[in-house]
N, C-alpha and C positions, 0 to 999 in steps of 0.2 A: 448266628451273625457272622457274616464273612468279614473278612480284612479288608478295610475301606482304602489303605496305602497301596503301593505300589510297591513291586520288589525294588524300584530302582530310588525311591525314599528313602528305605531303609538303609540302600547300598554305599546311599551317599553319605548316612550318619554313621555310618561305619566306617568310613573309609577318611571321613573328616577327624574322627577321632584316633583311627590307626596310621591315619598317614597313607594309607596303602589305596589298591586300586587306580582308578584314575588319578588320585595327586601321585603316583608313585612312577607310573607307566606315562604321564603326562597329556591322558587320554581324554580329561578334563576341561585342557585347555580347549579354547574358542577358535574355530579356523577362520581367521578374519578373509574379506571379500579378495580375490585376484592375490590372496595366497598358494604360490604354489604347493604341491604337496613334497619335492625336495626341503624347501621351508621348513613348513608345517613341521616335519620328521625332524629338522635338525633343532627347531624352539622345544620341540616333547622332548628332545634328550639336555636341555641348557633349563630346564624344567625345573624350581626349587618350590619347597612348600613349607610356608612358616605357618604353623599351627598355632592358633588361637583356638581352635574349638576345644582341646582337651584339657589346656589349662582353664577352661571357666568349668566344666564337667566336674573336673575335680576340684574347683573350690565348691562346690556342692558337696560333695560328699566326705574328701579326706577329713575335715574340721571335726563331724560328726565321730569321725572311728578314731580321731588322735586320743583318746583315753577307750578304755573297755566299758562297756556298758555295766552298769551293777547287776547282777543276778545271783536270784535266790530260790531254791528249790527243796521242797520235798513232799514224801509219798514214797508208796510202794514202786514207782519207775525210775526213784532218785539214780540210781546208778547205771538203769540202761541209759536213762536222759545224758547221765557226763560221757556214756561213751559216744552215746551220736552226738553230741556239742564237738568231741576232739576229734571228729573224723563223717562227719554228716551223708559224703555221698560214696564214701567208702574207698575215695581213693586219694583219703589223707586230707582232703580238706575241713578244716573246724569252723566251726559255726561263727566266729569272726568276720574270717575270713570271705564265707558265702553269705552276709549279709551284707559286706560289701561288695559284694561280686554283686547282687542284686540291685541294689544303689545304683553302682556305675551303670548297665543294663538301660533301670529302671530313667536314670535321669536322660541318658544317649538318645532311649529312642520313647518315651514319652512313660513306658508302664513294661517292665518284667512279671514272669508269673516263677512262683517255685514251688515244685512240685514234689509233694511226699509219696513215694512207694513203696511198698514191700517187697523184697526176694521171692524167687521163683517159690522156692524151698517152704517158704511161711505161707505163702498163698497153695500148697498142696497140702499143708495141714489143717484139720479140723481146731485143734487148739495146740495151744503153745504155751509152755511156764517157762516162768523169770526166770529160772536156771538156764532153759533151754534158749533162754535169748543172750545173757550173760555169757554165756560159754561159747555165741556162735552173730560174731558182729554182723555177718553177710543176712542172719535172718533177724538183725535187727530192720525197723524201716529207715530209711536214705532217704535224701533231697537229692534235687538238683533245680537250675533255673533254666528256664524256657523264655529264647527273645520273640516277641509278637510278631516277626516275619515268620514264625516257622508254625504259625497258627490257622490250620483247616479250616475250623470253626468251631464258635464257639455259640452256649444259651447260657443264660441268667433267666432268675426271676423276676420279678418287679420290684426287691431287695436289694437287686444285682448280687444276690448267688449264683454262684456258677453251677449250672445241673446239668451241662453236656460240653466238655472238651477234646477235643482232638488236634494233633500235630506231629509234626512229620520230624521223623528221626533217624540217626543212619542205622545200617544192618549191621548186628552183632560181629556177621562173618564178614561181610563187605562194605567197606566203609562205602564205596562206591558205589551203591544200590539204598537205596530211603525206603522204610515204612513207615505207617499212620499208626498212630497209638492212637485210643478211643476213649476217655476215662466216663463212667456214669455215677451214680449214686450208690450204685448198688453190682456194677458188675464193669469189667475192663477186657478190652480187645485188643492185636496188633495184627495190622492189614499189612500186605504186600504194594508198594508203589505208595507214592504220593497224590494222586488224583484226588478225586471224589471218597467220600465215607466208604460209598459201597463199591467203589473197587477194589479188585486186589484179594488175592485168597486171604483167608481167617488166619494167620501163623501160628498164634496163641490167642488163648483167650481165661476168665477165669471170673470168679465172685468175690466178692466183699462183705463184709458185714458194717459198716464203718459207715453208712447213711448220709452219706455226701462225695462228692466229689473233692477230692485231694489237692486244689490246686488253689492257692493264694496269689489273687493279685496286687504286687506293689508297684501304686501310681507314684510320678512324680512329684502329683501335687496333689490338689484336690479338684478333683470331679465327678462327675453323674455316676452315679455308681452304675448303670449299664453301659456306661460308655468304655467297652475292652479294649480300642482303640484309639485312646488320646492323641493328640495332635503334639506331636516333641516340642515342649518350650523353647528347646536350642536349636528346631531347625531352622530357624531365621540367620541362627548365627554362622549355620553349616553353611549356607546360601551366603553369605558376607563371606567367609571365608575362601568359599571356592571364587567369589568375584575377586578378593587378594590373589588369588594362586595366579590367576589371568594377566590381571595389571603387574604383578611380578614379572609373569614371561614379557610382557610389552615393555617393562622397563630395560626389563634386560639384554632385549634386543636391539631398542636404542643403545644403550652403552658398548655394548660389544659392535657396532654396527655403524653409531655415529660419533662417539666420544675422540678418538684420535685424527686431530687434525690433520690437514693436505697442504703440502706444503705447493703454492702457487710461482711461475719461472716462466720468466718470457722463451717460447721455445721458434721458431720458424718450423717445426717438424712436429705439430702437435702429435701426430699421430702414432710416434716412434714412442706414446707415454699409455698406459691404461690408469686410469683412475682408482688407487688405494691407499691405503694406509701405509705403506710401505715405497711408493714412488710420487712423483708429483702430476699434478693436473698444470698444461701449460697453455700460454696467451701468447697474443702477438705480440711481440717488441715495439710495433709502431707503436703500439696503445701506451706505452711508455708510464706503467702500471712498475712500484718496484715491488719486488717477490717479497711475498710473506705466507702467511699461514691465513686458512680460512678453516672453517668448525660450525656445524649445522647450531641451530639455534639451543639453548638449552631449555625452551619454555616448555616442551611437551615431556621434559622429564623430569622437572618441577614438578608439573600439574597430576603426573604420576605418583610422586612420593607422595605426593599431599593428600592425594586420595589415597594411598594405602595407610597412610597414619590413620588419617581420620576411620575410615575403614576399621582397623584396628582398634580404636578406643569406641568405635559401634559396638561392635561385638564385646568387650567388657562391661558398658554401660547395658546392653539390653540383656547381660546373663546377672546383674545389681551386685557385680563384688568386682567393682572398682577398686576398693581399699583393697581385698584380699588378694589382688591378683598382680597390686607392686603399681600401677597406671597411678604420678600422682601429682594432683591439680589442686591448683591455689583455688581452699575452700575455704569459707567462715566454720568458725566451731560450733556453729547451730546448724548447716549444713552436716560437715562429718558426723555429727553425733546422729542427724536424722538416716542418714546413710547407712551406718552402723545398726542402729535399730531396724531398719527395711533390710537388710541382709542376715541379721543376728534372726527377723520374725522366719525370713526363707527356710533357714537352717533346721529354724526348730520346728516347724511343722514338718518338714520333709525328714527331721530326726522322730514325730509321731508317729506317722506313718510306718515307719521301720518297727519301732516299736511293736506296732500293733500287727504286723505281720508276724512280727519272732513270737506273740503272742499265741499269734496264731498256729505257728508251726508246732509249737508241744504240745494244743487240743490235740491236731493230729496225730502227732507222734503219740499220744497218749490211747487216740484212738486203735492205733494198727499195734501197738502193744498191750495194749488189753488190759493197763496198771494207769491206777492213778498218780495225779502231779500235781502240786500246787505250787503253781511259777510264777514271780516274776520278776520284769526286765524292770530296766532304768535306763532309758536312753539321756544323752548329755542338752538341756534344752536351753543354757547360756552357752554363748560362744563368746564371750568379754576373755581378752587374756588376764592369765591368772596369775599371782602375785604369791606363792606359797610363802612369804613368810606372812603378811596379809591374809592370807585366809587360815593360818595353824592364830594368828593372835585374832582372829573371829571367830573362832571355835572357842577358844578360852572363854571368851566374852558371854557369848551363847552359853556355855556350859554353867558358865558360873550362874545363870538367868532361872537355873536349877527348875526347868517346867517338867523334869520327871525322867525315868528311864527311858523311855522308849523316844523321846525326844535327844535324849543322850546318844543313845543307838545310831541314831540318824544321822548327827554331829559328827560322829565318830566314821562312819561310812562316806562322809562327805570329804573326811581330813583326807583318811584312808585313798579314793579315789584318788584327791591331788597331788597328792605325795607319792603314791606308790601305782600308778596308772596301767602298767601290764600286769 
């Protein structure tokens, strides 16, 4: 399945979220009709960009990571699992930290994938023991995450497993030269060039034993499970926003252009005057007009603001965290409360999903370490603020309700979580 987007889809949801690219170079902006191009040059440099797209991005995700997930582990791989948790893709990232890296990704541009491998080093061995992995992090296996522009192609089954990945990645020695990594079920390649599959000499290549392909997709939401290429729920908002970048330069060209009025003077020499902001525009004295001040109208920068407000509370209402993102409108309290619940359901299914990915990544890890694990996660699936003196006197309550140990347990990881959240 190839990539149904465009490189220049992508480019925008990146650039709406980093600011950079066209909002940054103001390459964005619209050349309106019988603009000249001196113009043109000088609105791309008076160019500003107020970002709405990463503030709704991250109320999606941050909510979710403001406490740690609870997790719990054990098995024979208990201790290689904590050292890839504290350093996952080996260059110091922890497994917090790259499943929010996935999130942000995943929510930008519709679906992230993160990918499990193994070191050169473990892949030329026949077999490997827990020593030899404890003693040597590099031949433990690593993540990283892969964004859906940089996706060759991809198969699934009628599951939506993935049983053929490929994507382009830069060269060990040159950053400035791209290979194709190839991942299978059963065996893994790296091409030279970014083209087609079978371009590009063989670089490397090698086997597996591990009966699937290594690569976990985390969608933003919920959809077809073959479907590799979700459509970004935010890029409507990227497209709102790049129309604010526009209307900003048009406002601001009015103000800078029309705001400072001309002072009007009866002259006999009109021509001895040029028209600016800085000298006067003059009349004839018959006309027996007395000198004052004139100023273009201010209705077309009214009509300006008013669309970029509005503009602006688009893009909050169609990301539904209106409340979370500070925007606030005289509601009923059967409104807010339905609000809250349509944002609190967003959180937590898109808090599932993560879930079930990090679930998934220590099959893997478990796979390419050869040790069993028995894991698991707890992701956070209320988003209600939390009131810890309120919830240590609900704990008491519950406890005292005495339905047994392992109910207690659970009480006790509950306080635990709110109280003490890192």
């Amino acid at each position: 399945m190839k990539n149904k987007h465009s490189p220049e889809y992508y480019q925008l949801l990146e650039n709406a979220y980093e600011g950079t690219g066209g909002f940054k170079d103001g390459s964005y902006l619209i050349q309106y009709p019988r603009e000249s191009p001196e113009k043109y040059s000088a609105r791309k440099k008076m160019a500003y960009y107020l970002n709405y797209f990463k503030p709704c991005i991250d109320a999606h995700v941050d909510p979710i990571f403001e406490k740690t997930p609870v997790r719990e582990w054990k098995g024979a791989a208990g201790d290689l699992w904590k050292m890839f948790m504290d350093n996952v893709d080996i260059t110091g990232t922890n497994l917090d930290e790259t499943m929010k890296n996935a999130a942000q990704i995943s929510k930008i541009y519709g679906i992230a994938f993160i990918v499990v491998d193994s070191a050169k080093e473990q892949l030329s061995k026949s077999e490997l023991t827990l020593a030899d992995l404890a003693d040597n992090r590099e031949a433990l296996p690593y993540a990283y995450i892969v964004e859906p522009s940089r996706i060759v192609d991809i198969k699934g089954d009628r599951f939506g497993r993935i049983t053929y990945f490929a994507f382009t990645e830069a060269d060990e020695k040159d950053e400035t030269k791209t290979n194709t990594r190839i991942m299978k079920p059963d065996s893994w390649e790296l091409r030279e060039g970014s083209g087609t599959i079978t371009d590009g000499n063989i670089k490397e290549k090698g086997d597996w034993k591990i009966g699937c392909v290594p690569v976990i997709p985390v969608r933003s939401r919920v959809t077809k499970p073959r479907d590799f290429f979700p459509m970004s729920e935010f890029y409507s908002i990227a497209k709102t926003n790049h129309h604010i970048f526009n209307a900003c330069s048009w406002l601001t060209e009015i103000l800078a252009s029309q705001t400072f009025p001309i002072i009007t003077y009866p002259s006999r020499k009109p021509e001895a005057f040029d028209i600016g902001v800085n000298n006067a525009l003059c009349f004839d004295p018959e006309s027996k007009h007395a000198p004052g001040f004139i100023a273009p109208p201010n209705g077309p920068a009214e009509a300006l603001s008013k669309d970029i407000e509005a503009s602006r509370q688009e893009c909050y209402r169609m990301a539904n965290v209106v409340n979370v993102t500070g925007v606030k409108t005289a509601e009923s309290g059967e409104a807010k409360a339905w609000d809250f619940k349509r944002t609190n359901q967003l959180l937590s299914t898109f808090s599932g999903i993560l879930q079930a990915a990090e679930k998934r990544l220590s099959f893997l890890f478990c796979l390419f370490a050869g040790a069993s694990l028995e894991y698991t996660v707890k992701y956070p699936t209320d988003f209600a603020y939390t009131d810890l003196a309120a919830e240590l006197a609900n704990a008491v309550i519950a406890k005292d309700l005495n339905f047994g140990d392992e109910f207690n347990v659970e009480i006790f990881k509950r306080v635990l979580t709110s109280y003490l959240s890192e």
